[in-house]
C-alpha positions as CSV (number, residue, x, y, z in Angstrom):
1,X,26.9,60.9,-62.8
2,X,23.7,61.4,-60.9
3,X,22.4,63.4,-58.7
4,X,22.1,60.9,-55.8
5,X,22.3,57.1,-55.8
6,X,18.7,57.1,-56.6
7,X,18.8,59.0,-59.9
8,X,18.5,62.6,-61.3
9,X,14.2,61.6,-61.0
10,X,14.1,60.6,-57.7
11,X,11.8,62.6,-55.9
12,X,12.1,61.4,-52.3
13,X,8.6,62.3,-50.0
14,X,8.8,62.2,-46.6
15,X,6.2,59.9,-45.4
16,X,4.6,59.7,-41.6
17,X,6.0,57.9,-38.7
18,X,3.7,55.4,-37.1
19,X,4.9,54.8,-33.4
20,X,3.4,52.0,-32.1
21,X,3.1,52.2,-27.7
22,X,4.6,49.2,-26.3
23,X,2.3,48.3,-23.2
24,X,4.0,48.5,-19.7
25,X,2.1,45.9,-18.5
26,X,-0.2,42.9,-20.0
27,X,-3.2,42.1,-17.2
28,X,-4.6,38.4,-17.8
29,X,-7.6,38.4,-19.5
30,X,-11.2,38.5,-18.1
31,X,-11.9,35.6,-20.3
32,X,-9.2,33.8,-18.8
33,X,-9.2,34.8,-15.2
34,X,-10.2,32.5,-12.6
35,X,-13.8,31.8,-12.2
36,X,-14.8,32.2,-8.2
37,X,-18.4,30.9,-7.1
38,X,-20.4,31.7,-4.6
39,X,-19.5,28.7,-2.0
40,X,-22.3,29.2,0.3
41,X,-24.9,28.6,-2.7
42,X,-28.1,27.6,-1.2
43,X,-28.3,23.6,-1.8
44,X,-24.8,23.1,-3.2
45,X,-23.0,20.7,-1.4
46,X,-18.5,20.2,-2.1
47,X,-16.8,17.8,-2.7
48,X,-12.9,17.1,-3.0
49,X,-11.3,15.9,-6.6
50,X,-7.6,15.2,-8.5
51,X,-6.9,16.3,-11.6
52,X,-3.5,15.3,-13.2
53,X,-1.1,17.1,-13.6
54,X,-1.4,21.3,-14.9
55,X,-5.0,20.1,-15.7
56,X,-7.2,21.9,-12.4
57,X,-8.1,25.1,-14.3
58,X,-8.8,23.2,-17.8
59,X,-10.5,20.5,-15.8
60,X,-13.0,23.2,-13.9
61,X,-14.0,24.9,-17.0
62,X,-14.8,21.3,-18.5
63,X,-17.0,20.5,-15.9
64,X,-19.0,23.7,-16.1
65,X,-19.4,23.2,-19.5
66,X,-21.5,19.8,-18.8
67,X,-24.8,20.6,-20.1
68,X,-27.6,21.9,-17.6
69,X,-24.2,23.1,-15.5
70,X,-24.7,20.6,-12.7
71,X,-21.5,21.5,-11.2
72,X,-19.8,24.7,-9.7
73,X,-15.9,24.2,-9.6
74,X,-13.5,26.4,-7.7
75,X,-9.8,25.9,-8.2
76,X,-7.6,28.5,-5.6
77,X,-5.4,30.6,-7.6
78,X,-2.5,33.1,-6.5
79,X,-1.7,35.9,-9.6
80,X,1.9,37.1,-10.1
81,X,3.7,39.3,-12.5
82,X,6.5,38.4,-14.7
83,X,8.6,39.5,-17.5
84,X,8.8,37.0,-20.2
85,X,12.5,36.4,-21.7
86,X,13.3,36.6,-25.8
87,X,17.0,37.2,-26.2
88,X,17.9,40.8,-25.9
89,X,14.0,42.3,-26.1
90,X,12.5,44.1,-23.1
91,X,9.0,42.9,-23.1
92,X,6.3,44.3,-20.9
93,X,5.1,42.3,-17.6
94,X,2.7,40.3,-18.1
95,X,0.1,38.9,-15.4
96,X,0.0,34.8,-14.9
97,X,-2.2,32.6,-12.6
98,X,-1.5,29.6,-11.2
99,X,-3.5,27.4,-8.8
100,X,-2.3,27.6,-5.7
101,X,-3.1,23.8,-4.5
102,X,-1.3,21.7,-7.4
103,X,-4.1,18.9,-8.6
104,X,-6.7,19.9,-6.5
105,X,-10.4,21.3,-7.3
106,X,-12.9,21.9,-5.3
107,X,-16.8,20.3,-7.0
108,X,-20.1,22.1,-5.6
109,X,-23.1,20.1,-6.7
110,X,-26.9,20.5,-5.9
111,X,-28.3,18.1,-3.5
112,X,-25.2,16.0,-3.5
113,X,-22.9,14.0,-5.9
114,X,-25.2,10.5,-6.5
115,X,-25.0,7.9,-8.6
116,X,-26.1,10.2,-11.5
117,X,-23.2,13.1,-10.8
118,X,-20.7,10.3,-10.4
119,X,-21.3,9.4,-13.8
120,X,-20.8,12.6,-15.6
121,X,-17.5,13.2,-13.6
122,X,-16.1,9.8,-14.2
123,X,-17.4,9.6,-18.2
124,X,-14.3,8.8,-20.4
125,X,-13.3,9.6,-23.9
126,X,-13.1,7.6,-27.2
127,X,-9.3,6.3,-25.6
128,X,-10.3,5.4,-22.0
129,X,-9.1,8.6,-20.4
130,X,-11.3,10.8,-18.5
131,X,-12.9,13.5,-20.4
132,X,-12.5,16.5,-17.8
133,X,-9.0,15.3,-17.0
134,X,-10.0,14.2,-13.4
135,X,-7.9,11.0,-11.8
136,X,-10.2,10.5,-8.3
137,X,-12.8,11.6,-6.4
138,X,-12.7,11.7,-2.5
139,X,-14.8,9.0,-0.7
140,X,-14.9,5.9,-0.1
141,X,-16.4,2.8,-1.8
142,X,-18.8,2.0,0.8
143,X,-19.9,6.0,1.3
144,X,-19.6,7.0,-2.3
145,X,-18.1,10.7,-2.4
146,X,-17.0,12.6,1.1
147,X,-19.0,15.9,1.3
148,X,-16.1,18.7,2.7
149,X,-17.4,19.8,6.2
150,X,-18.3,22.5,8.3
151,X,-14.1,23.3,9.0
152,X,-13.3,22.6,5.6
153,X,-16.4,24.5,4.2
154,X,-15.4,27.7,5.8
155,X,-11.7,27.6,5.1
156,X,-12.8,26.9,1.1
157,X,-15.3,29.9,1.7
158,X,-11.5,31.9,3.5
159,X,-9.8,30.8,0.1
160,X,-12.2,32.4,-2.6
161,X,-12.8,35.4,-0.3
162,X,-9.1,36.5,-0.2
163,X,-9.4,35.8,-4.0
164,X,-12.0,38.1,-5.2
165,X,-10.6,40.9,-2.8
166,X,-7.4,40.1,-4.2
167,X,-5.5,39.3,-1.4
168,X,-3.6,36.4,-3.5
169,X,-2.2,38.7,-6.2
170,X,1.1,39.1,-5.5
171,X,3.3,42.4,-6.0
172,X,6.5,42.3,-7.5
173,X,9.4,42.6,-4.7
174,X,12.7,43.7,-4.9
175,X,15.2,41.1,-5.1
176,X,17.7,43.0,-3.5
177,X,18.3,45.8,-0.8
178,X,20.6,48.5,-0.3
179,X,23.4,47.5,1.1
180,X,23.1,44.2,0.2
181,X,26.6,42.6,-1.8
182,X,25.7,41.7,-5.1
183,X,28.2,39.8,-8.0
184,X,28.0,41.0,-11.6
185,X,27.4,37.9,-13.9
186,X,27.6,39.6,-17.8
187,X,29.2,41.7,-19.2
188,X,32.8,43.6,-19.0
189,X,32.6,43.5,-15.0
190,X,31.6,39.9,-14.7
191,X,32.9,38.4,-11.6
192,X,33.1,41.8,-9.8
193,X,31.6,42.1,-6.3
194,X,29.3,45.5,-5.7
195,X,27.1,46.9,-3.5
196,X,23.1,47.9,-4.6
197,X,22.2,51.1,-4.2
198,X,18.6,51.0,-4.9
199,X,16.2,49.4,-7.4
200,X,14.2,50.8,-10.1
201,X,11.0,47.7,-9.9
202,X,9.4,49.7,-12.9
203,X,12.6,49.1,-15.2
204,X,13.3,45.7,-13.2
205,X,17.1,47.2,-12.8
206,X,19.8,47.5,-10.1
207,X,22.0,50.5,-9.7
208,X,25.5,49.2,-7.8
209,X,28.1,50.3,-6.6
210,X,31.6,48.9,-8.4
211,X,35.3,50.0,-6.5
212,X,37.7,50.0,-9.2
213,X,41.1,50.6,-8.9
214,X,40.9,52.6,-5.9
215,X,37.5,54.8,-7.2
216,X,33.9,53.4,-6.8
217,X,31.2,54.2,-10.0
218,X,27.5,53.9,-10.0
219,X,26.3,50.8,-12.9
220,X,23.0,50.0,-13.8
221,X,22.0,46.5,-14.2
222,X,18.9,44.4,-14.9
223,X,17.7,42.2,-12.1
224,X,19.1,38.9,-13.7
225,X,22.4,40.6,-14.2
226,X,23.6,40.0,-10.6
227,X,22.8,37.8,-8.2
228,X,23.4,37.9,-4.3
229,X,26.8,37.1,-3.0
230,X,27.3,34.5,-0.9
């Protein structure tokens, strides 16, 4: 009989461990982080647009991708931080943007948008759909595109302003507080009614308070876990 189940020549080597870090957190890109222009640019003038739906951010890079960039776009964008889900797996936070007026973007040209301008934003693809993904411009027939004004101007100038100091990134809050009455929705306890404690926002967990046959113990759960009771 051998020596092991590998045989009388099997010379086992111990070979090196390669521990890989698994990032905390994943920040968004610089490639793919919001572009904010200068709004007070000598000689641009803005203008109001619609996109369709989910298309504001691609639409704004495909108009400043119009050769001889005859266009600055701004598109108002709030940052968060969420966990992504895949089954059973704890994956780092990762950071997301979203724009914070849905189907709005905001169109700086020099001098004006004229007939010229009006073409470039309107020009349509090989199926009739239009190619930056814009569905109108604000105006009028008779006074072609409506120029933002002095108000509006300064509010848009507000917006991209609390963006670049990043007054629109938003921290992660707690979902619950101590004290608050919580219900366990997995697991062996399911259905049970607790009380947090306190939160751990790194681990994105909830330590509660269960009283069980006349005795109370401390549980840890994850923030989707348990839910507020009503």
């Amino acid at each position: 009989m051998p020596a092991s189940r590998n045989g009388r020549g099997f010379d086992a080597k111990a070979t090196p461990q390669h521990d890989a870090k698994i990032a905390a957190e994943v920040p968004l890109p610089e490639e793919e982080r919001n572009k904010v222009p200068d709004i007070a640019a000598a000689g641009k003038r803005w203008y109001v647009c619609m996109t369709a739906p989910q298309r504001e951010l691609k639409a704004a890079q495909s108009l400043r991708e119009i050769d001889g960039a005859p266009f600055l776009t701004y598109v108002p964008c709030e940052f968060f931080w969420r966990r992504p889900e895949r089954g059973n797996l704890k994956l780092p936070r990762r950071e997301f943007q979203r724009p914070a007026m849905r189907s709005y973007i905001f169109v700086g040209a020099p001098g004006g948008i004229g007939d010229e301008e009006l073409a470039l934003l309107r020009e349509r693809d090989a199926e009739g759909r239009n190619r930056h993904g814009l569905v109108s411009i604000l105006g009028s027939n008779m006074r072609g595109a409506l120029e933002i004004g002095r108000v509006g101007l300064a509010w848009l100038e507000g917006m991209a302003d609390a963006e670049r100091s990043g007054a629109t990134a938003h921290a992660p809050t707690a979902p619950f507080e101590p004290g608050d009455s919580v219900k366990v929705t997995t697991g062996p306890m399911a259905g049970f009614t607790a009380r947090a404690l306190f939160t751990d926002m790194q681990a994105e967990e909830v330590v509660v308070e269960i009283s069980l046959l006349g005795s109370t113990t401390e549980v840890r759960y994850p923030f989707d876990h348990v839910h507020k009771a009503a």
